[in-house]
PDB file as gemmi writes it, atoms N, CA and C in Angstrom:
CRYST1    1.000    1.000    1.000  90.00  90.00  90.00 P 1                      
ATOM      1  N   UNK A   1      45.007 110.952  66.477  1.00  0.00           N  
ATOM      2  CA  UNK A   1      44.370 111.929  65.625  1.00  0.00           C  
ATOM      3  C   UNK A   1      44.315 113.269  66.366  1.00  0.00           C  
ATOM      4  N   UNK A   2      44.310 114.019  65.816  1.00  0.00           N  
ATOM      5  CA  UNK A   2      44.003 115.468  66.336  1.00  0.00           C  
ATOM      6  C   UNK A   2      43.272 116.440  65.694  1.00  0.00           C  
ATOM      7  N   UNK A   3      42.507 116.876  66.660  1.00  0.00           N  
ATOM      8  CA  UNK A   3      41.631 118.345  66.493  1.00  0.00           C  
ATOM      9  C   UNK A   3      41.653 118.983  67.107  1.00  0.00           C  
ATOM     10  N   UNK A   4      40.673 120.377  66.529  1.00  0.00           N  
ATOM     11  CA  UNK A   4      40.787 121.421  66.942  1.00  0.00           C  
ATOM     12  C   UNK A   4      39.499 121.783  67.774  1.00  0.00           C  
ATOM     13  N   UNK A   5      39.880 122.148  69.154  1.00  0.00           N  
ATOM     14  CA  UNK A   5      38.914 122.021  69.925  1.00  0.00           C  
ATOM     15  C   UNK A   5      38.690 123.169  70.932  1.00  0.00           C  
ATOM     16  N   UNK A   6      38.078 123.396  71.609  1.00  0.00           N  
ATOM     17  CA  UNK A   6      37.764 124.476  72.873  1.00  0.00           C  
ATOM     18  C   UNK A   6      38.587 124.121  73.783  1.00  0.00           C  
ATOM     19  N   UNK A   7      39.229 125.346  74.751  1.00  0.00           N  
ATOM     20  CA  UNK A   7      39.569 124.842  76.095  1.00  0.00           C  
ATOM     21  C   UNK A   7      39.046 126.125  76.723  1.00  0.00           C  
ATOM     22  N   UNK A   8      38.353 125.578  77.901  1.00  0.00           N  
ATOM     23  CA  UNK A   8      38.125 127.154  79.029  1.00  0.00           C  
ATOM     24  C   UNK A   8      38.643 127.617  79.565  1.00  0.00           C  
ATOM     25  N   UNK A   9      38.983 128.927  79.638  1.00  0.00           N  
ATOM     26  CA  UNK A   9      39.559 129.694  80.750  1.00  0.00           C  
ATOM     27  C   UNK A   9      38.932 130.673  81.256  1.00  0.00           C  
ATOM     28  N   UNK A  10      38.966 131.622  81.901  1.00  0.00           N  
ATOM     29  CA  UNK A  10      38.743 132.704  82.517  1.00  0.00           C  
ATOM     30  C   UNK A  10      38.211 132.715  83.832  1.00  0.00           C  
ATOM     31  N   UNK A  11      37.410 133.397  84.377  1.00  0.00           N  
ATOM     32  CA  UNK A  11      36.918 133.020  85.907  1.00  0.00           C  
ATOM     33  C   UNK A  11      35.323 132.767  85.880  1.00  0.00           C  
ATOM     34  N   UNK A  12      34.884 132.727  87.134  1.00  0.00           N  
ATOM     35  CA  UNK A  12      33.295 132.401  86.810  1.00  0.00           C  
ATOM     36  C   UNK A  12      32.373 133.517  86.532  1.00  0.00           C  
ATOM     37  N   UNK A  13      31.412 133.133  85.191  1.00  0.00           N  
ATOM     38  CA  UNK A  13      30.546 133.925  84.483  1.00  0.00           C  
ATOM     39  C   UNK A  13      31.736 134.416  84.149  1.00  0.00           C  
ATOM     40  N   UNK A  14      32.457 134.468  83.387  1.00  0.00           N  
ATOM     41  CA  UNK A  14      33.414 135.313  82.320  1.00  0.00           C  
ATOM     42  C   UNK A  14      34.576 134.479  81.855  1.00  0.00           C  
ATOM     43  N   UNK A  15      33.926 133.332  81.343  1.00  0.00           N  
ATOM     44  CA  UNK A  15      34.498 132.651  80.206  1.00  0.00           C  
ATOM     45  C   UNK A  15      35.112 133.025  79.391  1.00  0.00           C  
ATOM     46  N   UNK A  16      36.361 132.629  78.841  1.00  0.00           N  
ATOM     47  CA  UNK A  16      37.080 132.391  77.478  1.00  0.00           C  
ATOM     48  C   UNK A  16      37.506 131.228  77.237  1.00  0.00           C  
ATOM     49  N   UNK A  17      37.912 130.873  76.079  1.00  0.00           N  
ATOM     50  CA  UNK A  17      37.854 129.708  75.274  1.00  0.00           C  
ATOM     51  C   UNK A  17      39.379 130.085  74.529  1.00  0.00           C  
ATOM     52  N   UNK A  18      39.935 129.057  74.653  1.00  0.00           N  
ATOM     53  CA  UNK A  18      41.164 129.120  73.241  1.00  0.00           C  
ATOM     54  C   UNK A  18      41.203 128.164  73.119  1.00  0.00           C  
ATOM     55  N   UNK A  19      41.112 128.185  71.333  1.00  0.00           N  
ATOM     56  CA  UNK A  19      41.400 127.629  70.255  1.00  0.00           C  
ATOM     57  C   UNK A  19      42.492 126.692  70.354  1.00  0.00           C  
ATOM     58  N   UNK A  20      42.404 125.495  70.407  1.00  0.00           N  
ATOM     59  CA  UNK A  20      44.079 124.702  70.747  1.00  0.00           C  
ATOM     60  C   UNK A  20      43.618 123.794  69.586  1.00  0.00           C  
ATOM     61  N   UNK A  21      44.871 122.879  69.588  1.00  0.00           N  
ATOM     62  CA  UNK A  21      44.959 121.320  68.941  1.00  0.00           C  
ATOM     63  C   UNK A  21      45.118 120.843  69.564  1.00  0.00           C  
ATOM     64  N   UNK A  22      44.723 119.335  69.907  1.00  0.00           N  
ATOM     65  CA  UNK A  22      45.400 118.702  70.947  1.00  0.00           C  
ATOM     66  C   UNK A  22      44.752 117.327  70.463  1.00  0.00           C  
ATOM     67  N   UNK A  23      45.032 116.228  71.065  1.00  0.00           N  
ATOM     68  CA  UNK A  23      45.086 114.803  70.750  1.00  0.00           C  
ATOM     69  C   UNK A  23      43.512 114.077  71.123  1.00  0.00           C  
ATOM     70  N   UNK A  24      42.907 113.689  70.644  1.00  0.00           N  
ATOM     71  CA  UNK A  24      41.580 113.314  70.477  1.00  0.00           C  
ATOM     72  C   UNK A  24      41.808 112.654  71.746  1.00  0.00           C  
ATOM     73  N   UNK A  25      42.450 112.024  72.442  1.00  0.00           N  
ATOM     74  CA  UNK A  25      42.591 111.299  74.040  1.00  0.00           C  
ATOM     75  C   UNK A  25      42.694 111.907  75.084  1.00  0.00           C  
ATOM     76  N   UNK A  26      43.473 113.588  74.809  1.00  0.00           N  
ATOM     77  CA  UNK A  26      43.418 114.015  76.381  1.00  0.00           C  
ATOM     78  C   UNK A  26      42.127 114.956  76.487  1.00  0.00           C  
ATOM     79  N   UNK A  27      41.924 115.297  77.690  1.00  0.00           N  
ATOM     80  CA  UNK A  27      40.778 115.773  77.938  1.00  0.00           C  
ATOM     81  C   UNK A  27      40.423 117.387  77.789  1.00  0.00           C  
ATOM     82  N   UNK A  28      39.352 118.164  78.139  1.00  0.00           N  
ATOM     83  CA  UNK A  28      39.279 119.065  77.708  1.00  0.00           C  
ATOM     84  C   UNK A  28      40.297 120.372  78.401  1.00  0.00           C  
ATOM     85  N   UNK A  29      40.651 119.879  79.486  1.00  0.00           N  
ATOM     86  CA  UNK A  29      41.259 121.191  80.044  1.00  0.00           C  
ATOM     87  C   UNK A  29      42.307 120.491  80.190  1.00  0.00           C  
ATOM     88  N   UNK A  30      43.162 119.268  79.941  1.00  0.00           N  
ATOM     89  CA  UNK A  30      44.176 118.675  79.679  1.00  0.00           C  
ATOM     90  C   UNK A  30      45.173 119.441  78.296  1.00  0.00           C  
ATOM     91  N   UNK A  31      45.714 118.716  78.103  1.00  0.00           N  
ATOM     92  CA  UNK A  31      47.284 118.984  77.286  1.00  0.00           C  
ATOM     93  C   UNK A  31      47.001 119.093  76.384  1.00  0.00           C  
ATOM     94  N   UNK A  32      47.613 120.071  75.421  1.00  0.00           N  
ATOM     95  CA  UNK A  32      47.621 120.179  74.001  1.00  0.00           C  
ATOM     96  C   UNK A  32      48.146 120.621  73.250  1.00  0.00           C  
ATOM     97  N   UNK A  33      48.510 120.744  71.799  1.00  0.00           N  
ATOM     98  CA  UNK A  33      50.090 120.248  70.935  1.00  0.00           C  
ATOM     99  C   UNK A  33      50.523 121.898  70.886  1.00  0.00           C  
ATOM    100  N   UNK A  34      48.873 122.940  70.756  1.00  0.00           N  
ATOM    101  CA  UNK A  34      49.354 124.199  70.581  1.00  0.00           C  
ATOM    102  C   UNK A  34      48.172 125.071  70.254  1.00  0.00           C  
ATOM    103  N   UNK A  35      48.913 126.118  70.665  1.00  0.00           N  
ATOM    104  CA  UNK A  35      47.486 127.116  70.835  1.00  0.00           C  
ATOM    105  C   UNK A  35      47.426 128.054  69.744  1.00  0.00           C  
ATOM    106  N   UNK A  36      45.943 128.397  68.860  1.00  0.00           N  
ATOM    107  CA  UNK A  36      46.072 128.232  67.637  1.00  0.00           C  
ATOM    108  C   UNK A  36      44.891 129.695  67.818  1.00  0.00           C  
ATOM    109  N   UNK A  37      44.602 129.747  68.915  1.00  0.00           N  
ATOM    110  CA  UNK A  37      43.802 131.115  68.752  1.00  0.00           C  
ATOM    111  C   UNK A  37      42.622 131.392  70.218  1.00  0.00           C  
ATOM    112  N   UNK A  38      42.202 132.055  69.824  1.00  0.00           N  
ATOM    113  CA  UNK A  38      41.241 132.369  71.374  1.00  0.00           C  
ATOM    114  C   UNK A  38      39.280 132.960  70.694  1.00  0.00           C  
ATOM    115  N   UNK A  39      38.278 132.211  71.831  1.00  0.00           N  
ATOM    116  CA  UNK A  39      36.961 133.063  71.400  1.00  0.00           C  
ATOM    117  C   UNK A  39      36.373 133.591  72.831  1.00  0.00           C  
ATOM    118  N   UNK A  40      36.417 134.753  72.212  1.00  0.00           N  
ATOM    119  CA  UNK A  40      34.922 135.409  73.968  1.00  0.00           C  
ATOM    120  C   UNK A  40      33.955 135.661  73.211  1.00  0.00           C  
ATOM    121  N   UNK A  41      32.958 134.118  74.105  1.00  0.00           N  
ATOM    122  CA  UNK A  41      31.805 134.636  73.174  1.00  0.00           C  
ATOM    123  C   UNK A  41      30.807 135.728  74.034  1.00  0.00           C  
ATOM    124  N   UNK A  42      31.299 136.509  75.207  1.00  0.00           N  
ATOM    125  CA  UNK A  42      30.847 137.465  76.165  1.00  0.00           C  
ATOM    126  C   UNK A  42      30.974 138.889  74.971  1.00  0.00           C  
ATOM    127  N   UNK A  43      32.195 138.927  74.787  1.00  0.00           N  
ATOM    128  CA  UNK A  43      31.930 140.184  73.479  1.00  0.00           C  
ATOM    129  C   UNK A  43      32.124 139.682  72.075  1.00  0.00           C  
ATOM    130  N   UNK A  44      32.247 138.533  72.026  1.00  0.00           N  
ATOM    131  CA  UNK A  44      31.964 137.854  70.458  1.00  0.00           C  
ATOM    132  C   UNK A  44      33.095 138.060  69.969  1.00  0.00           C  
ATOM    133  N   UNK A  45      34.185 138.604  69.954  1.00  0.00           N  
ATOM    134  CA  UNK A  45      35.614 138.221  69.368  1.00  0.00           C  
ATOM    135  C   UNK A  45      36.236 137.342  69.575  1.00  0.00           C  
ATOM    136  N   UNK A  46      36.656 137.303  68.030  1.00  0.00           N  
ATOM    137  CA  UNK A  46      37.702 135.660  67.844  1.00  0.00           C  
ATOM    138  C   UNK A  46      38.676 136.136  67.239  1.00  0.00           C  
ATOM    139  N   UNK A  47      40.011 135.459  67.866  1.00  0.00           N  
ATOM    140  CA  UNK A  47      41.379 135.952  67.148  1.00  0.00           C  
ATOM    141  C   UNK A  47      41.859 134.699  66.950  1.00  0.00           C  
ATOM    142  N   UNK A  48      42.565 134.111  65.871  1.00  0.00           N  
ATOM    143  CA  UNK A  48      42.503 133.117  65.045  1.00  0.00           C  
ATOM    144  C   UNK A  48      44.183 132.689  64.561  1.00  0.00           C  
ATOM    145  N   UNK A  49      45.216 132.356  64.496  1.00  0.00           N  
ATOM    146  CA  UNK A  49      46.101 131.924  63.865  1.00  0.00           C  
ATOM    147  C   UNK A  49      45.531 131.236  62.407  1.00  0.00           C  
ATOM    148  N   UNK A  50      45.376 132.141  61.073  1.00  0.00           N  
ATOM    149  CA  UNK A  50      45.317 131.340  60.139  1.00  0.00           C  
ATOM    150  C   UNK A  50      46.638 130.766  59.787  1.00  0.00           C  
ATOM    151  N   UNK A  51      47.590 130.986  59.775  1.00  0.00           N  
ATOM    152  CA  UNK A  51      49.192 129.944  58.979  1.00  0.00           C  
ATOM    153  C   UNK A  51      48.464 128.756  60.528  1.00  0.00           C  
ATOM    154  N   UNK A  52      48.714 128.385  61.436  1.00  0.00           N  
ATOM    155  CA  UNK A  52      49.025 127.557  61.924  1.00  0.00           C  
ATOM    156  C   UNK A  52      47.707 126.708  61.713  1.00  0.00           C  
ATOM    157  N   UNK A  53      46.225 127.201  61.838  1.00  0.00           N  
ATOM    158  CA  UNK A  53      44.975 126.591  61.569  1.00  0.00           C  
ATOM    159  C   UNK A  53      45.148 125.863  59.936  1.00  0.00           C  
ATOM    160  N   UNK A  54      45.961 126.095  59.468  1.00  0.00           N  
ATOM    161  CA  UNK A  54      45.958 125.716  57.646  1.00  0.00           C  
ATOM    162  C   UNK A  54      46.567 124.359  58.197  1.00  0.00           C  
ATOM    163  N   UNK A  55      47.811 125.051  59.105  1.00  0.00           N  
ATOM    164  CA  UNK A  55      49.237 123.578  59.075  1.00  0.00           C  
ATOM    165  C   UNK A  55      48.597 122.569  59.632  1.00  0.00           C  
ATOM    166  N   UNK A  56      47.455 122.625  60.573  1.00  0.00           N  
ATOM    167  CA  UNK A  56      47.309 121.179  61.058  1.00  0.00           C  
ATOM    168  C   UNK A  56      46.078 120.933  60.156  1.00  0.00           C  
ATOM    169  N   UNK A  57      45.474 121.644  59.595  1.00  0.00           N  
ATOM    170  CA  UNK A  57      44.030 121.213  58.647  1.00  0.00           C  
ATOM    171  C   UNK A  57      44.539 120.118  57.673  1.00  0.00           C  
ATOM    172  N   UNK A  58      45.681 121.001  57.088  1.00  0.00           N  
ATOM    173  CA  UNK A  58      46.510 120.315  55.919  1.00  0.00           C  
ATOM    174  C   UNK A  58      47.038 119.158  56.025  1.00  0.00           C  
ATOM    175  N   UNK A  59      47.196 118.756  57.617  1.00  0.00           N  
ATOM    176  CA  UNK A  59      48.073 117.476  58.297  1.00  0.00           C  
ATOM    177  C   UNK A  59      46.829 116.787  58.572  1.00  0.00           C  
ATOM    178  N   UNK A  60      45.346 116.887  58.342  1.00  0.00           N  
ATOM    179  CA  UNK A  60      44.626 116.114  59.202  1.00  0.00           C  
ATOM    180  C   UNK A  60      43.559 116.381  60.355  1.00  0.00           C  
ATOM    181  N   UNK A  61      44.217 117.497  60.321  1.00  0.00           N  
ATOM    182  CA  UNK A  61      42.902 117.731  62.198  1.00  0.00           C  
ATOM    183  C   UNK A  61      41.469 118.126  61.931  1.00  0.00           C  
ATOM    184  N   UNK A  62      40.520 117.586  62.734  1.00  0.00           N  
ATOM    185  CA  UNK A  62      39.609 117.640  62.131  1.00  0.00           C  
ATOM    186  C   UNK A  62      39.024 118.434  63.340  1.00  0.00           C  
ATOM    187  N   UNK A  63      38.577 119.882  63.527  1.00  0.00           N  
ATOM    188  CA  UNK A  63      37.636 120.716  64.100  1.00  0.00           C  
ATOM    189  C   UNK A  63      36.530 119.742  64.590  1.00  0.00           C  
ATOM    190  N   UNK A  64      36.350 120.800  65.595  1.00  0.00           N  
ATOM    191  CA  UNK A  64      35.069 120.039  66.356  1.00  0.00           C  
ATOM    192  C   UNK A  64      33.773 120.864  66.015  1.00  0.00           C  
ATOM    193  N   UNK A  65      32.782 120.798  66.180  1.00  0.00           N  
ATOM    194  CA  UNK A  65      31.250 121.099  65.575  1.00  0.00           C  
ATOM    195  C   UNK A  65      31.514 122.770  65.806  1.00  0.00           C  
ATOM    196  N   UNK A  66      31.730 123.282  66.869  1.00  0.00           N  
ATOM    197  CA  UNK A  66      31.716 124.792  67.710  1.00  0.00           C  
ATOM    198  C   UNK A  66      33.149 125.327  66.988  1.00  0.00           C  
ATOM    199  N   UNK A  67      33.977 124.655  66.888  1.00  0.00           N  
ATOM    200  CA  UNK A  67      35.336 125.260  66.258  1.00  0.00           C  
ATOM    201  C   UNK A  67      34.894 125.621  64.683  1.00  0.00           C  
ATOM    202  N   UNK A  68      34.941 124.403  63.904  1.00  0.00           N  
ATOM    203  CA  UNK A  68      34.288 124.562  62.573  1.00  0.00           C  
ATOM    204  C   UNK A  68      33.071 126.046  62.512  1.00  0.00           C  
ATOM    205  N   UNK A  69      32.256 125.975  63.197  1.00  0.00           N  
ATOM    206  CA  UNK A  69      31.471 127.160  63.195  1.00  0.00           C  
ATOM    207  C   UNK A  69      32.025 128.535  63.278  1.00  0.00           C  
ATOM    208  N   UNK A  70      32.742 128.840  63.921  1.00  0.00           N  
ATOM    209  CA  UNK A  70      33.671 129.654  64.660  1.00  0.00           C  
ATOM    210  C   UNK A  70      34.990 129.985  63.240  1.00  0.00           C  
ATOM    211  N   UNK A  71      35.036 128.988  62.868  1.00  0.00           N  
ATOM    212  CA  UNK A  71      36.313 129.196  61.243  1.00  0.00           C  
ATOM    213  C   UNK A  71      35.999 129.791  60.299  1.00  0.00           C  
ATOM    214  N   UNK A  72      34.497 129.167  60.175  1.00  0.00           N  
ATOM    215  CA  UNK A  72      33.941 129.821  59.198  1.00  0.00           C  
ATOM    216  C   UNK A  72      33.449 131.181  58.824  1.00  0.00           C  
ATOM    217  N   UNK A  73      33.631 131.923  59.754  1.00  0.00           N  
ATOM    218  CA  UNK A  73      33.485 133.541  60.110  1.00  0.00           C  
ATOM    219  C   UNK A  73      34.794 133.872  59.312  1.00  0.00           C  
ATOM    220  N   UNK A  74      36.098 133.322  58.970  1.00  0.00           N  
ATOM    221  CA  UNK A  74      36.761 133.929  58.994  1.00  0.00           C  
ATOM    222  C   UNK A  74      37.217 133.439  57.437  1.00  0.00           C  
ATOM    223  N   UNK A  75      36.939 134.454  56.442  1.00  0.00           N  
ATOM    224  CA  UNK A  75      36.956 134.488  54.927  1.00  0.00           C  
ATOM    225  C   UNK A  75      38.379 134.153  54.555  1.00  0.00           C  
ATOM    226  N   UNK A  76      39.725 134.241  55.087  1.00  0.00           N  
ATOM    227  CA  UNK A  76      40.766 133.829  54.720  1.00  0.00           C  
ATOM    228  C   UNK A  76      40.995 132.178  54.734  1.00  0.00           C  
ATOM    229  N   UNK A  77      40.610 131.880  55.415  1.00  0.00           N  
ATOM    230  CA  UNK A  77      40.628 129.921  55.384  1.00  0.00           C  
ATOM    231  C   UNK A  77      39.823 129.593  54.276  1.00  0.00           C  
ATOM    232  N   UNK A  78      39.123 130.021  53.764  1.00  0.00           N  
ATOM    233  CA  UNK A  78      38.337 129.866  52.752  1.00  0.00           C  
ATOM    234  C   UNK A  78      39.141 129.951  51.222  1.00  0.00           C  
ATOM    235  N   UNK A  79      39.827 130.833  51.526  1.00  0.00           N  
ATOM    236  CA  UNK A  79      40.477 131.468  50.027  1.00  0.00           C  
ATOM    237  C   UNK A  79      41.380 130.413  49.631  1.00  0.00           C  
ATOM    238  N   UNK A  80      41.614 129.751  51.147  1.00  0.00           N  
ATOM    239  CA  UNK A  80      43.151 128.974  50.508  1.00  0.00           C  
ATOM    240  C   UNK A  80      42.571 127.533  50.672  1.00  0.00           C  
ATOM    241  N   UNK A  81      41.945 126.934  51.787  1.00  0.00           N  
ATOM    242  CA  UNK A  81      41.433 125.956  51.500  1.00  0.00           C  
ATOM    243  C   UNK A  81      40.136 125.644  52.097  1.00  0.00           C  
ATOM    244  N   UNK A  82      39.137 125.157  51.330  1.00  0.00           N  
ATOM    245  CA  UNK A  82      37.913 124.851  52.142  1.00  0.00           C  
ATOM    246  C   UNK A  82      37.920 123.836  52.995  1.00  0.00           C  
ATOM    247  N   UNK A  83      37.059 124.301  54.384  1.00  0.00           N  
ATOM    248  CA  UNK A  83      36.700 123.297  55.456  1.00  0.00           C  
ATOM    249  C   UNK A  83      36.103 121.874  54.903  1.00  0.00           C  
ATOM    250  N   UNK A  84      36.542 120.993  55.423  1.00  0.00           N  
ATOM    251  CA  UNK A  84      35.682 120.107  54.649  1.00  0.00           C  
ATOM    252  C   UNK A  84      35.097 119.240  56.413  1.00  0.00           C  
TER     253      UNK A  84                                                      
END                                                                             
């Protein structure tokens, strides 16, 4: 199965996060199918791949609690299909 989940990057106290897919088995800073967008929540911007966030929604992937939150900011996923 796959979702859409957090991975960390950046250095210490200055976190970033991107948006990946990756396989409900590997781990968090482990492998993943593809990178689907990025969040700093230090200045609160999120940049988002909607075509590719649709392609795996549409296939199945199911967001994680912080991702889902994070989607929902963004009114175009909405138009075409709701989070469920």
């Amino acid at each position: 199965m796959v979702k859409l989940r957090l991975k960390r990057c950046g250095r210490k106290q200055r976190v970033i996060y991107r948006i990946v897919a990756t396989d409900v088995r590997s781990r968090r800073e482990g492998r993943y199918l593809r990178k689907v967008g990025f969040y700093d929540p230090i200045k609160n911007k999120t940049f988002s791949n909607v075509p590719v966030i649709l392609y795996f929604l549409e296939r199945g992937a199911q967001p994680t609690g912080t991702v889902y939150d994070i989607l929902k900011r963004r009114p175009e996923l909405f138009k075409e299909r709701t989070l469920s």
